[in-house]
N, C-alpha and C positions, 0 to 999 in steps of 0.2 A: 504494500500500500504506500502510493506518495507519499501521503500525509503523514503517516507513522514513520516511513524512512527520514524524512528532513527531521526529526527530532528527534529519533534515538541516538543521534550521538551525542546529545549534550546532559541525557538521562544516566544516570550512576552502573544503571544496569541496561542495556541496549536489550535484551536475549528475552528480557522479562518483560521489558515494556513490551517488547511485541505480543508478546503471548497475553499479557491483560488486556490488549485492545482488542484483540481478537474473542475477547469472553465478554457473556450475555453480564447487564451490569449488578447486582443486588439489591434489591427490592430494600427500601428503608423508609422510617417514618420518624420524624421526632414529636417525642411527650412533650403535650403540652402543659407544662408545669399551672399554667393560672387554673387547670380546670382537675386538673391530675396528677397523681404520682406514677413512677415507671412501673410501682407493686399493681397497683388498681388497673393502668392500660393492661398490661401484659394478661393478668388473668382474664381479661375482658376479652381478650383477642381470644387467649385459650379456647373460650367459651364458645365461641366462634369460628375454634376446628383451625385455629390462624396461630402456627409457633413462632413467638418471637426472643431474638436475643439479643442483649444490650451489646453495643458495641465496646471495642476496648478502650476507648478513650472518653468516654460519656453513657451514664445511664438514661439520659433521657434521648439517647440517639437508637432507634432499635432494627435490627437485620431481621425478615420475615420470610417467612417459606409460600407467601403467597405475593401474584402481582396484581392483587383486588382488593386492597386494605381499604379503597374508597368505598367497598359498599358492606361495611359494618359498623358494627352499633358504636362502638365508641370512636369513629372516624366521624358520625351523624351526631353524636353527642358534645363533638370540640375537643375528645380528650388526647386523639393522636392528630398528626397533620402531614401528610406524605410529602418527601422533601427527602432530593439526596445526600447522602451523608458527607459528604464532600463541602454542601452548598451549608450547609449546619457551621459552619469554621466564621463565615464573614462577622455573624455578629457575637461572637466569644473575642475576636479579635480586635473588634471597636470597643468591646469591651465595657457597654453603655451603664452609667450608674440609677440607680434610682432619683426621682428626682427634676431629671438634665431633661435638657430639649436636643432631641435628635433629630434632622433630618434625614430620608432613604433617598435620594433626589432619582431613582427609576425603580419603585418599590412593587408594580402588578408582576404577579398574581398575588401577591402578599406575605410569602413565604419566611423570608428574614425581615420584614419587615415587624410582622408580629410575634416571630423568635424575638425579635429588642424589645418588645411587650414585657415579652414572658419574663426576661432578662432583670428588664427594670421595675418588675411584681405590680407590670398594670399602673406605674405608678410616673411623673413627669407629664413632656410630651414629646410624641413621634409624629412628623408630618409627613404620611408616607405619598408622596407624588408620585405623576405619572404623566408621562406624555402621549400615550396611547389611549383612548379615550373608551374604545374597546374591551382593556383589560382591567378597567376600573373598579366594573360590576365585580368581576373576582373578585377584586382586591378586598370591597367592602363582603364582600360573601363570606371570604375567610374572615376576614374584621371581628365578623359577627358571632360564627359557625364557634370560636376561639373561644368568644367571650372579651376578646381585646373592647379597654375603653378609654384610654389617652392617646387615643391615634383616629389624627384629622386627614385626613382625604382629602389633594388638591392635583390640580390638575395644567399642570406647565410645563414649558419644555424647560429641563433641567439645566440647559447652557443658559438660560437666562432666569433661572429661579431668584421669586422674590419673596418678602414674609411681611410687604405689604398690604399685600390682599388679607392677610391673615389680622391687620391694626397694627402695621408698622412692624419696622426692625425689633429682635430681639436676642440676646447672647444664644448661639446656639454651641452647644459645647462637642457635640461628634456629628460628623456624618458620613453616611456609607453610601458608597457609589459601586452600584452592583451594575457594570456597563453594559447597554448593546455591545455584541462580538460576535467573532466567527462560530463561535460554539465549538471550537478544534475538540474541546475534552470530553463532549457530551457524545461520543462518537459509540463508546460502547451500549447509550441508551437508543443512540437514533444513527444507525450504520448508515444510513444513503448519506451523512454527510462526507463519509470517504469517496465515493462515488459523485458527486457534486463539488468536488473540491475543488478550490481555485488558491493556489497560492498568494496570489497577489486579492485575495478575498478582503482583506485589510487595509485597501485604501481610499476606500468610502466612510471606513468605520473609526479609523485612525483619529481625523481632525474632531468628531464627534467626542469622542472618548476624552480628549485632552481639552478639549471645549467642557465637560462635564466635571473632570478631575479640578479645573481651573478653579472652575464656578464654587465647587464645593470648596476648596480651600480658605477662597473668599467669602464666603459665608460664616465659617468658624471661626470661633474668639481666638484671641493668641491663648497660646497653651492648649488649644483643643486638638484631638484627633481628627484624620480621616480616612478611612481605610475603601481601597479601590481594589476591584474583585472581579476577574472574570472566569468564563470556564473555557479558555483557549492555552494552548500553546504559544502561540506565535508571539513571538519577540517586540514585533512588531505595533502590538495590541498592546503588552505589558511594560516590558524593561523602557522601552522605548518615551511611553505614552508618560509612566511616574518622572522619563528623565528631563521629558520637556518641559513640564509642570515644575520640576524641581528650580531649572533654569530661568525661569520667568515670575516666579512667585516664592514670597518670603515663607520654606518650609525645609523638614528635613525628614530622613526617611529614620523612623521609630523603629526599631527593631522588633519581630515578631517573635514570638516565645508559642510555641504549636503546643495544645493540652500534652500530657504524658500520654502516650499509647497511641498516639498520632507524628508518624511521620512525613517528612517533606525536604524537598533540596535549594537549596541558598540560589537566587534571585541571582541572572546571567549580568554579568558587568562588559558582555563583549557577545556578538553572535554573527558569524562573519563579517563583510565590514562596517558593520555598527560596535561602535563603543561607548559604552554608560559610564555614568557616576560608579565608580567605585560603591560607595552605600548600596548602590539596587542589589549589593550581595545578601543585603541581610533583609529583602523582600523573600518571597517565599514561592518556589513550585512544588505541585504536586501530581504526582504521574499516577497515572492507573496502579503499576503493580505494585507501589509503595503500599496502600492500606485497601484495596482493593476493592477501588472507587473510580468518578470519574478525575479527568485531568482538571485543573485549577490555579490560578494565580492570586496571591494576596500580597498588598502594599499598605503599610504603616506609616502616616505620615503625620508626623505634629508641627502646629501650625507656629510661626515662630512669634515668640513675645517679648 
């Protein structure tokens, strides 16, 4: 496969990455803490003929022997939420406190967005936006289905997000930028995008992303976080997008600290002839056969004060 050849060499294990892309991906759900515990979901799936088990690096992350978790009772009830294990990392990583004002500046279908609910115990506020107007509905469906209630629903394009509309400016202390992208990692969920691939897929997506990254920097107090996330490979997308943002706006890259039981490889400073910040080492990738999941990128950035 192209797409898999152009990256396994920069992967720890070439031999392996190949062979996890090539495997169907693991069905996962995360517990939703505001409505449940992992004891209560799991016997409730039981009940439901559905075995689940906690991942190794999070008990409210859970690995299932079925890929129809949407139609049981406690999936109808808010107490689990399907979402890949992989995609569960962005908001552990922002790290959001109880309290704070977060924004998701591209938050449909709602998935990490109401993970930073769960996180902040329902409690602050999360402005989770959307530029798609279409995926909104979801967004409030999960909103709701959760039980989430400090999370406002708006509707802008993210490279010009304002918190006027909302009664003026306000300190907003993180925010998460889960970008449009080529989707390179989600390969082992949806295989035609091997088949569909275009190498240079990334240069429509590019200036969007750094337009996005920007914006959200500017928005955050000094001292805040912002952590920017895709589920691609490509260099192009990632090292690239944090090192222009770095260049142009007062921040710097926070080092990522990945939970225990979750592995990943240090953030490319060089990928043919492109060369980064130094720092984009201590951004973070994640390959398939590392925790055997999909592929993943995350960047740490504190805003300077």
């Amino acid at each position: 496969m192209e797409l898999v050849d152009r990256y396994a060499p920069v992967t720890d294990d070439p031999d392996a990455f190949r062979a996890a892309c090539a495997r169907p991906l693991p069905t996962t759900v995360r517990v939703n803490g505001l409505k449940a515990a992992t004891t209560a979901a799991t016997e409730a799936l039981s009940a439901a003929d559905v075995g689940a088990t906690p991942s190794a690096w999070s008990p409210m992350v859970l690995r299932l022997d079925t890929n129809a978790a949407g139609g049981t009772l406690p999936y109808y009830l808010g107490w689990i939420h399907g979402q890949e294990e992989v995609s569960c990392l962005p908001a552990h990583v922002l790290a959001p406190q109880p309290g704070e004002t977060v924004v998701d500046l591209a938050a449909a279908p709602g998935g990490k967005a109401t993970h930073l609910a769960d996180l902040m115990e329902d409690t602050g506020t999360i402005i989770a936006n959307d530029v798609n107007l279409g995926r909104l509905s979801a967004l409030r469906h999960n909103t709701e289905r959760l039980g989430v209630t400090n999370l406002i629903v708006t509707h802008q394009d993210g490279r010009h997000f304002s918190l006027k509309p909302l009664g003026g400016d306000r300190p907003v202390d993180r925010v998460l930028v889960d970008a449009p992208c080529s989707c390179e990692g989600t390969l082992r969920k949806s295989p035609h995008i091997v088949d569909g691939w275009d190498p240079d897929g990334y240069r429509g997506l590019q200036p969007v992303q750094i337009d996005l990254l920007s914006r959200a920097v500017e928005l955050t107090r000094p001292g805040g976080v912002v952590v920017y996330a895709t589920c691609t490979f490509a260099p192009e997308e990632n090292e690239a997008v944090v090192d222009a943002v770095l260049r142009s706006h007062a921040c710097s890259v926070d080092p990522i600290t990945l939970p225990a039981g979750f592995e990943g490889s240090p953030g490319l400073d060089q990928y043919d002839a492109m060369r980064f910040d130094e720092s984009l080492r201590e951004t973070v990738r994640i390959y398939p056969h590392q925790n055997d999941t999909g592929g993943f990128y995350l960047a740490r950035l504190r805003v300077d004060g």
